[in-house]
N, C-alpha and C positions, 0 to 999 in steps of 0.2 A: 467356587474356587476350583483350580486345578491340580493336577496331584505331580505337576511337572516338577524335574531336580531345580535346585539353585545353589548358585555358587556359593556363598555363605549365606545360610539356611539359619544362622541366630542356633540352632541346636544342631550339630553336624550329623547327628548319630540318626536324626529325623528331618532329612531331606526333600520334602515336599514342601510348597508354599502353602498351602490349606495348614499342616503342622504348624509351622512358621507363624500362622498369623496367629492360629488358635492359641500358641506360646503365649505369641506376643498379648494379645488382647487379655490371657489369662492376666497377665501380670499388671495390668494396663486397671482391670478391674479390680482387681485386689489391692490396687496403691488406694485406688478411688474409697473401697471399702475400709482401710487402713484411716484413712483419711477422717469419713466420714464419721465410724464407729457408729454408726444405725444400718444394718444389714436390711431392710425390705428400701429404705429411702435410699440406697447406693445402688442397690440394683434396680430396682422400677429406673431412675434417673438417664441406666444407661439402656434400658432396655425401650423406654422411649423416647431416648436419641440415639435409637441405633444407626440412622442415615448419616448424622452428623460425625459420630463413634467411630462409624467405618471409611468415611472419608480423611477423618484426621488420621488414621492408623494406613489408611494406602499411603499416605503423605509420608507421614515418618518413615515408614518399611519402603518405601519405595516400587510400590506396586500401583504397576501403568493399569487402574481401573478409573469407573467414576469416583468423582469426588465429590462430597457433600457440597451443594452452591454457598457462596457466600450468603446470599440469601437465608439459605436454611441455616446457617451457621447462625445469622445474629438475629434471628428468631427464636432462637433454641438458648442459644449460651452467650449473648451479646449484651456488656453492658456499658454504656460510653462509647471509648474507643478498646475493650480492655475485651478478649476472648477468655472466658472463663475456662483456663484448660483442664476439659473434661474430665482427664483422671482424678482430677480432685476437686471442683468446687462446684459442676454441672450445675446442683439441688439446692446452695446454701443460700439465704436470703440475701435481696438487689443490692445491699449495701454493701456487700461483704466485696473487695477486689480480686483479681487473682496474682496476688504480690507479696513475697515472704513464703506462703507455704507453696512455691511455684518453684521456692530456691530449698530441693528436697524434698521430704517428706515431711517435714515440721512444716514452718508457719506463724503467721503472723495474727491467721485468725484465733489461731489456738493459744497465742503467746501476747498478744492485743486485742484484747476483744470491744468489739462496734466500732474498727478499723473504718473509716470514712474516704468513696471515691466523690470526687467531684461532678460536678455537671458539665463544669468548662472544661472542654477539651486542650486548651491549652495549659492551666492547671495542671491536669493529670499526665501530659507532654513533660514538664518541667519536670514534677515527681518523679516519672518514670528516670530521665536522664540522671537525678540526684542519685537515685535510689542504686539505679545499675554500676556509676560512676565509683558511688562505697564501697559494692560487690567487686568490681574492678580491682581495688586498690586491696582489698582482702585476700581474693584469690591470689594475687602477686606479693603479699607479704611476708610469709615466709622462702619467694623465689624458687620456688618450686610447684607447679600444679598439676597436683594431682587429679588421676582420673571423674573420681567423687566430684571436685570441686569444678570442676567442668563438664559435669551432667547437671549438675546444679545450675550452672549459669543457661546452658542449653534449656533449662527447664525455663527458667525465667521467660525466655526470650519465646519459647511457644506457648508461654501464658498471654501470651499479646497477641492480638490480631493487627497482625504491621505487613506489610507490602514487603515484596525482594528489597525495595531499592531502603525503607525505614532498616528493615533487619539490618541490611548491611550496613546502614550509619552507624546503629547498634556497636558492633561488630568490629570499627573501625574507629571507634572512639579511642583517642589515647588513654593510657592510667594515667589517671591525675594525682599530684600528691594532693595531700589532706589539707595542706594549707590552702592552697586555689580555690578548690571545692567552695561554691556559695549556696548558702543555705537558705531560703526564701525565709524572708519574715512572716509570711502567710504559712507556714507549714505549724500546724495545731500538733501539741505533745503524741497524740497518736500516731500521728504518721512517721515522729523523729524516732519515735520508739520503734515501729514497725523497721525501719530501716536497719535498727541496731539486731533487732530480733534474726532480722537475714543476715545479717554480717556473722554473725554468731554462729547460725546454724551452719553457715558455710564454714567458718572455720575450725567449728565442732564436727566436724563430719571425719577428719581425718585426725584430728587430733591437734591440741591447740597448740603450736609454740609458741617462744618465747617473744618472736616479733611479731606476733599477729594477735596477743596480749597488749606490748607495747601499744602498737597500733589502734586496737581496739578501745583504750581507754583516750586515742587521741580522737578519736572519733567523737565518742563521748561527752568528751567538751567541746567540741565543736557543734556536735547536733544541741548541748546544749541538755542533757538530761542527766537530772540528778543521780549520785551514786548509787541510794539508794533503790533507785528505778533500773538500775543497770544490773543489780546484782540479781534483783527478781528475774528478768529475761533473762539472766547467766544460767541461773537456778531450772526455771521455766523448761529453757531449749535442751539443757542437761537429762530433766524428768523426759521429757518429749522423746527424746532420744532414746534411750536406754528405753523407756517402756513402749515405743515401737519395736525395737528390736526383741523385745518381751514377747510382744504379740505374734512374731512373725514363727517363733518358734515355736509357740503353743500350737498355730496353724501347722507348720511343716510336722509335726508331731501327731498332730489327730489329721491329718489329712495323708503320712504314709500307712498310721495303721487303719485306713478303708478300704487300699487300693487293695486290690484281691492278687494279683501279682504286681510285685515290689521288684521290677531287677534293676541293676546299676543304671539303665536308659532312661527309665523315668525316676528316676531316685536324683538325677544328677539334672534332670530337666528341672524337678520339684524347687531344688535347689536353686537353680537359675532364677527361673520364678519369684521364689522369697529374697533372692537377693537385690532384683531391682528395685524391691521396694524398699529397703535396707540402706537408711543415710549414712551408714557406719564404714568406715575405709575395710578393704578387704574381704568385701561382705560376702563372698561366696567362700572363703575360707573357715570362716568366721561360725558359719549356719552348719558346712562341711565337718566342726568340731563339734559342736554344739549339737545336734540332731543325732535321737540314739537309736532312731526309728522301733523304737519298742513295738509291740503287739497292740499293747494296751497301758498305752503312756498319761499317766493324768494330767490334769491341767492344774499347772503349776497356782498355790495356793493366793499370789498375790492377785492372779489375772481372775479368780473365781470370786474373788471378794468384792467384784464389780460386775454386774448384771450385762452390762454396757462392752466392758472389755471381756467377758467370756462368751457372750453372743456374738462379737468379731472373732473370736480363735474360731467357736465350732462352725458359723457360716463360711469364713474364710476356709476354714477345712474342707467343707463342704465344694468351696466354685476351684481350689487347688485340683483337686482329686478328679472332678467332673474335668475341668478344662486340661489333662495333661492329655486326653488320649479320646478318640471317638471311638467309646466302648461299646460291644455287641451287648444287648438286653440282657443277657445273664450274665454277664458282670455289671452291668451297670446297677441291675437290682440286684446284688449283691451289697454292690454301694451304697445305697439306697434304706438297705437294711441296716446294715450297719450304722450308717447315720442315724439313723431314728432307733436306735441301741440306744448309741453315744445319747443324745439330747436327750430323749426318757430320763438318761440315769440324772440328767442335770435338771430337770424339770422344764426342758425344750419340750417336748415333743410338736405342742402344734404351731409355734413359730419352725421347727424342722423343715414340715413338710410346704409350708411359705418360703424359706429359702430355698429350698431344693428347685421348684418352681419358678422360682427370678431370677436364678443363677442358669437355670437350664434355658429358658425363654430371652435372657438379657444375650446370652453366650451365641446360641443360636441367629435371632435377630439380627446382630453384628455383622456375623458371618456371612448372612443371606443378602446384607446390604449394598 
């Protein structure tokens, strides 16, 4: 990478594109890990598709490098017709789609679990149009869309491996009202649920009104899923929710007290970072209140009570703090140190020095791709 200015730099304060990607890619793996909640299978994942990793990221940033072949794409992440977009589902097994947790950071696979993709390509065609058509009609129901809820549907749309000319049918479909909308008789209770599961998160994301309640229950009858099916995904996306936003903070919290200088540049990059991966409206405000950057901030008691979510704070801590800055060796093992403080005191230590390791190598790789 080059260390040449750019015009909007994604962090203005850190104007090189090398910064820029490193930003980006930080955040990019942290959703993936967020995602995942198994810190060695999130990073191995990306760090052996770092060709693939690095061509979708010149894509998005818009950086004139190579780009992953199609080829190596659906060698790597290709199931059907469906791109498993690599922030989040690279590792999970071939059944799993990448639909629902594609809209956000929740999901489908986490809110329906053994979510079923087809074999017929035409099938999973129709799905696809049903599914986005719902999204559609959500995102427009309170007439207002918000930022959140069109990163959402963005998500969506590059969870698919679709041509210019499929994107932009995508893209160019009317919002349909609810009553039009045909629901295949072949679509099995998973998939009706799945659909509800994204509609939900999308309209959970910035907070629910009054017509996109209404809406939501017409949906409901329509897909055809019993009440008390709907209240669980209600339930479900709500928990999902809030305890991602849980995680992200325990992260931004043990990952400022490592960095050996903390100033407003990377305090506010940190920030950036934890907020992309933040389904929650105003999430950079949000993090901005909530973060006390203590010295030595614990980890809050509900996220410790789970082996699983306190392995994603201290790893996520861990590829935070690594990825904000290309540290000189005496800070880095500074970092270094401290991490393997931190995890000791939790009875990490030699998962520690496994993370440190897949986060440095996943990060690196990318970069050199």
């Amino acid at each position: 990478m080059t260390g040449e200015n750019l015009t909007e730099p994604g962090f203005p304060e850190l104007k090189t594109e090398f910064n820029r990607m490193r930003h980006h890619l930080t955040h990019l793996m942290l959703r993936r890990l967020v995602k995942s909640r198994v810190p060695a299978e999130a990073l191995t994942a990306i760090k052996d598709n770092a060709e693939v990793v690095a061509g979708i990221i010149h894509g998005e940033m818009g950086i004139r490098r190579k780009k992953a072949s199609r080829q190596a794409m659906a060698g790597s992440v290709m199931i059907g017709g469906s791109l498993l977009y690599w922030a989040g589902w690279i590792a999970l097994p071939l059944w799993v789609p990448a639909l629902g947790a594609a809209v956000g950071t929740l999901g489908a696979a986490g809110v329906v679990a053994g979510f079923k993709w087809w074999r017929d390509a035409h099938m999973n065609d129709a799905f696809l149009k049903t599914y986005y058509s719902f999204l559609q009609m959500m995102e427009m129901a309170d007439g207002v869309v918000t930022a959140e809820e069109g990163n959402h549907l963005n998500d969506f749309l590059l969870s698919l491996l679709l041509s210019a000319g499929q994107r932009k049918a995508f893209l160019e479909m009317p919002v349909a009202a609810i009553e039009t909308v045909e629901v295949p008789a072949w679509f099995e209770p998973l998939h009706r649920e799945a659909i509800l599961a994204g509609c939900w998160s999308l309209a959970f994301c910035d907070g629910i009104a009054g017509s996109e309640e209404i809406l939501f229950a017409r949906m409901a009858e329509r897909l055809a899923v019993a009440p008390e099916v709907v209240q669980r995904l209600k339930d479900e996306v709500a928990r999902l929710t809030e305890e991602n936003e849980e995680i992200l903070l325990g992260i931004g919290e043990q990952a400022a007290a490592l960095l050996p200088q903390a100033d407003g540049v990377l305090k506010e990059a940190m920030v950036k970072i934890l907020a992309a991966v933040n389904a929650r409206s105003d999430p950079e405000e949000r993090l901005r209140k909530a973060l006390t950057f203590s010295p030595a901030p614990p980890i809050q008691a509900s996220l410790l009570e789970s082996k699983i979510l306190s392995d994603t704070v201290l790893s996520g801590a861990y590829l935070v703090a690594y990825g904000l800055n290309e540290w000189d060796e005496d800070y880095l093992q500074t970092i270094r140190e401290s991490f393997l403080k931190v995890c000791s005191n939790h009875g990490r230590a030699k998962e520690a020095s496994e993370w440190m390791r897949l986060a440095e190598e996943a990060l690196s790789q990318v970069i050199r791709s």
